[in-house]
C-alpha positions in Angstrom: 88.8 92.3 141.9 87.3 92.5 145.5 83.9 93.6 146.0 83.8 97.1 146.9 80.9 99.7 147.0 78.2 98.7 144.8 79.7 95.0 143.8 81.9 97.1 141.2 84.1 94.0 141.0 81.3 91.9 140.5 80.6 94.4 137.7 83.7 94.0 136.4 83.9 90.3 136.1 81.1 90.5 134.2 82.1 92.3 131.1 85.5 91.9 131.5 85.5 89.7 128.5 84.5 92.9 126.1 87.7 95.1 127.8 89.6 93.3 125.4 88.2 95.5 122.6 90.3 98.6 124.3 93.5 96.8 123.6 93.9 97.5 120.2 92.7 100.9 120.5 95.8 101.4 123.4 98.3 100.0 121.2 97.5 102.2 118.3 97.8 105.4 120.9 101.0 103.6 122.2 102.7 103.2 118.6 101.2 106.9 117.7 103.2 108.1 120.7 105.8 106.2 120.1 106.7 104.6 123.6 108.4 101.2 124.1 107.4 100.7 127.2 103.0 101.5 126.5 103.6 99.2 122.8 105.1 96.6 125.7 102.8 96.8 128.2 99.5 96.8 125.8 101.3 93.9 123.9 101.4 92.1 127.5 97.9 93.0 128.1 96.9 91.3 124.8 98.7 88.4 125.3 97.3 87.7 129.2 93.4 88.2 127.6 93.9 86.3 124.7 95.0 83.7 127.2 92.2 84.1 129.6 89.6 84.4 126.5 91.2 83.4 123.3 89.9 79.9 123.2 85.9 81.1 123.2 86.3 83.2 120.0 87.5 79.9 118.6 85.4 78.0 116.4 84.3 74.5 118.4 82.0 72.9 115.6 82.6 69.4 115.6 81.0 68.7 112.3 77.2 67.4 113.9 74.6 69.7 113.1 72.3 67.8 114.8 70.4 69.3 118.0 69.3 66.1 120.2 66.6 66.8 121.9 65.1 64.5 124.6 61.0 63.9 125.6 59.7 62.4 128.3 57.1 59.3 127.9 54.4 59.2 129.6 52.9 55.9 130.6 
């Protein structure tokens, strides 16, 4: 999204992440009005985002429950 007036794309960027939360709410209008081509198009939409941002919802716990933490010495 270029930078415009204001940095709006910059804005966008930013929470574009959380315009995921819309799709669900389009598809529901899209099956209420019953249109192919909106249940297609939101479907697309969802599939593109999970793409982009699926993986960070995932859980990536690898078991260690450990924080390491690292001081310095001082001699």
């Amino acid at each position: 999204m270029p930078n415009g007036l204001g940095n709006f794309g910059s804005l966008l960027e930013t929470f574009l992440p959380w315009l995921g939360v819309s799709v669900p709410i389009l598809l529901v209008l899209a099956v209420l009005r019953r249109s192919a081509t909106a249940t297609v198009a939101v479907l697309f939409s969802a599939v593109i985002w999970c793409s982009l941002f699926g993986a960070t919802l995932a859980d990536k716990r690898t078991g260690s429950d450990h924080l390491p933490v690292a001081a310095a010495l001082r001699l």
